[in-house]
C-alpha positions, 0 to 999 in steps of 0.5 A: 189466053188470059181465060186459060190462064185464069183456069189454071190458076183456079185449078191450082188452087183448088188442089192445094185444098184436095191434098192428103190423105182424106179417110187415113187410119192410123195403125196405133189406132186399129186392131188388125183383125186375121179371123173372125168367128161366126156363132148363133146364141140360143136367143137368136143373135149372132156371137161374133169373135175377133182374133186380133193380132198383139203387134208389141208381141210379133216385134222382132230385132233389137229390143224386140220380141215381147214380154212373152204374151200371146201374139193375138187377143179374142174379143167376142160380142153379141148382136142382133146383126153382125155389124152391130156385134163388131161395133160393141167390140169397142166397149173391150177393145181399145181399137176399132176392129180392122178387118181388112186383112182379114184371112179365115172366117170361121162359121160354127156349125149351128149357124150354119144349118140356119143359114149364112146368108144373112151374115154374108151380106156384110162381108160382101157389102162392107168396103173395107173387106177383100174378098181373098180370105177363106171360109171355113165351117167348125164342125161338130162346134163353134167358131169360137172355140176354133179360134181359141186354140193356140198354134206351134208353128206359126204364131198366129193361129189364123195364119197357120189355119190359112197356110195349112188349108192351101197347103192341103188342099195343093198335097191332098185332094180331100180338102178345098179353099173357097174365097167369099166370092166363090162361095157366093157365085155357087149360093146364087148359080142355077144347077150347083150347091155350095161345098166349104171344109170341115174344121176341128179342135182335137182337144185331148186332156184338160182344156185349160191347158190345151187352150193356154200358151203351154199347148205350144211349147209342147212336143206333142200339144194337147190341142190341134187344129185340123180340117175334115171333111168338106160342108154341104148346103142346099143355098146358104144352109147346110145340110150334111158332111162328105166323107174323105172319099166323097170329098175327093171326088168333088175335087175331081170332078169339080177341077179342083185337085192340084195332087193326091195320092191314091193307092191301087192294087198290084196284078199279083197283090199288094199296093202301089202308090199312085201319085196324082200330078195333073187331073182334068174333068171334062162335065157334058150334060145331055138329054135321052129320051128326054131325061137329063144325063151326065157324062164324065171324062177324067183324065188323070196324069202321075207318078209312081211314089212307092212300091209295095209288090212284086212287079217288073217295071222295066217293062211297059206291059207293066205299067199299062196293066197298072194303068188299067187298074188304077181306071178300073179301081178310080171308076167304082172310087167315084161312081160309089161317091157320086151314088152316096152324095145323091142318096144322101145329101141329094143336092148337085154340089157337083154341078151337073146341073150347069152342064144340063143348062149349058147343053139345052138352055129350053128343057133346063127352064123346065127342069131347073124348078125340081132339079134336086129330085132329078139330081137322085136319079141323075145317070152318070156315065164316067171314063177314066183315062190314067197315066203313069209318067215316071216311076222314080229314080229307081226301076224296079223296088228292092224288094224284088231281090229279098224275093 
């Protein structure tokens, strides 16, 4: 009894000194970091930019609002490595760089063609970070001049790049969000490449305005940020740009469109607006003959959105032809992207591969060694099964009574 007494008191004790918070940071001590841009300078090092929220300026309510500066500041250094470039930060910023809430991270498209996996490494390794932020490649540019553009609607220009990206990639299939962990799962998997957004800055007219605080008090603003076209690596490097076409493709086959739009011929001419609700691909890999083939299953469920012909949707006939003709337009619509990718590109971003190993783990040892060769000439059988849910609140358009 008088042992355990004894251990508790011990124990009581030895608490008193564990208490508190032991690795606390304080927030008049960090500059909260929303994006970080990647760069490689022409000697070789890593140009790596911060944009770093101004809290003085986001305050709100009473005696709030700032003194009218710029809600965020850029602060940039150069380092042979990533994590030495953000510790120089610390010769402008009075704040050591927190990137802990981090949500976009920018990488410029030279960087890009040398490779990403090296300045990945940090970000994965780095405790402070999570691992929910996207990634995006500047197309045609740096990542610091992306993150340079002022933004209207929200005031933190990474949070618009944020919301915008998942809001798009919801409402149009053309674009896709990919976190750090899904970009490194399909850099290290057997049998898929690696696929990130396209980002611009559509700067029009004089630059000094567009990248200065006028550009947001503008109806029409000299600067726009906008993504385009989605990356493709072969590993951590990339090697090409996906048309729009190529790039919804890859989200369908890929599972990863939410809702699109597609427009498909009428029976007697004219256009319809297809609107696509829920789509699923279902991936099988399988040998004949001993050569590696693909077959594709898309099922696709949707409205009709809008109305540009002379059609009678009262009656059922009607909406099947519709139907049949959105499965005959949809099939050429994916077979021709498929083909490009592969004449193109020539890497499997789709991962056709994962299902020829999934199929016949044996002959994938064999083939997994020359994949992208067998990749150009992959045969891709595809079916496409389209339905029409609901045609709106109204039947059929008025256009039939200007008829």
């Amino acid at each position: 009894m008088k042992r355990s007494y004894t251990m508790f008191i011990i124990l009581i004790v030895f608490l008193l000194f564990t208490t508190g918070c032991w690795n606390r940071r304080e927030l008049n001590e960090l500059a909260i970091t929303l994006a970080i841009g990647l760069d490689r300078t022409k000697d070789g090092q890593y140009l790596v930019t911060a944009q770093v929220v101004n809290p003085g300026e986001l305050a709100t309510g009473k005696g709030g609002g700032g003194s009218g500066g710029s809600p965020t500041i850029i602060y940039q250094a150069k380092g042979k490595t990533v994590f030495e470039a953000i510790r120089k930060m610390t010769k402008e910023s009075p704040r050591k760089i927190y990137p802990s809430h981090l949500r976009v991270l920018v990488i410029g498209e030279s960087l890009a063609k040398k490779g990403i996996g090296k300045p990945l490494d940090l970000l994965s390794r780095d405790w402070e970070l999570r691992s929910d932020f996207y990634i995006v490649v500047a197309k045609g540019m740096k990542a610091a001049e992306i993150l340079k553009v002022p933004t209207s609607l929200e005031k933190i220009p990474a949070n618009q790049i944020f919301d915008t990206l998942k809001v798009s990639a919801t409402a149009w299939s053309a674009t896709s969000f990919k976190s750090l962990d899904e970009l490194i799962s399909d850099i290290v998997s057997e049998g898929k490449q690696p696929v990130l957004t396209g980002i611009q800055a559509d700067i029009k007219g004089d630059e000094e305005t567009s990248l200065s605080k006028q550009n947001v008090e503008m109806i029409d603003p000299p600067a726009l940020l906008r993504f385009n076209g989605l990356a493709v690596f072969n590993d951590d490097k990339l090697v090409g740009w996906l048309n729009e076409k190529q790039s919804k493709t890859y989200t369908v086959i890929t599972n990863k469109e939410q809702s699109t739009v597609v427009n498909i011929s009428c029976p007697k001419g004219g256009k319809a607006a297809y609107e696509v609700k829920k789509s699923s691909t279902k991936i099988k890999g399988k040998l004949k003959n001993g050569k590696p083939e693909i077959d594709l299953n898309i099922r696709v469920e949707g409205n009709l959105g809008e109305v540009e012909c002379h059609i009678d949707l009262t009656k059922p006939e009607t909406i099947e032809k519709l139907e049949k003709i959105y499965e005959k337009e949809a099939k050429k619509f994916f077979m021709n992207s498929i083909k490009q990718v592969q004449e193109n590109e020539k890497v499997d971003i789709f991962g056709f591969g994962e299902a020829i190993h999934r199929a016949d783990p044996e002959a994938w040892k064999k083939l997994k060694k020359d994949w992208d060769k067998h990749f150009e000439h992959l045969p891709v059988n595809i079916k496409v099964q389209g339905e029409i849910r609901n045609i709106g609140t109204v039947g059929n358009s008025f256009l039939e009574k200007i008829k």
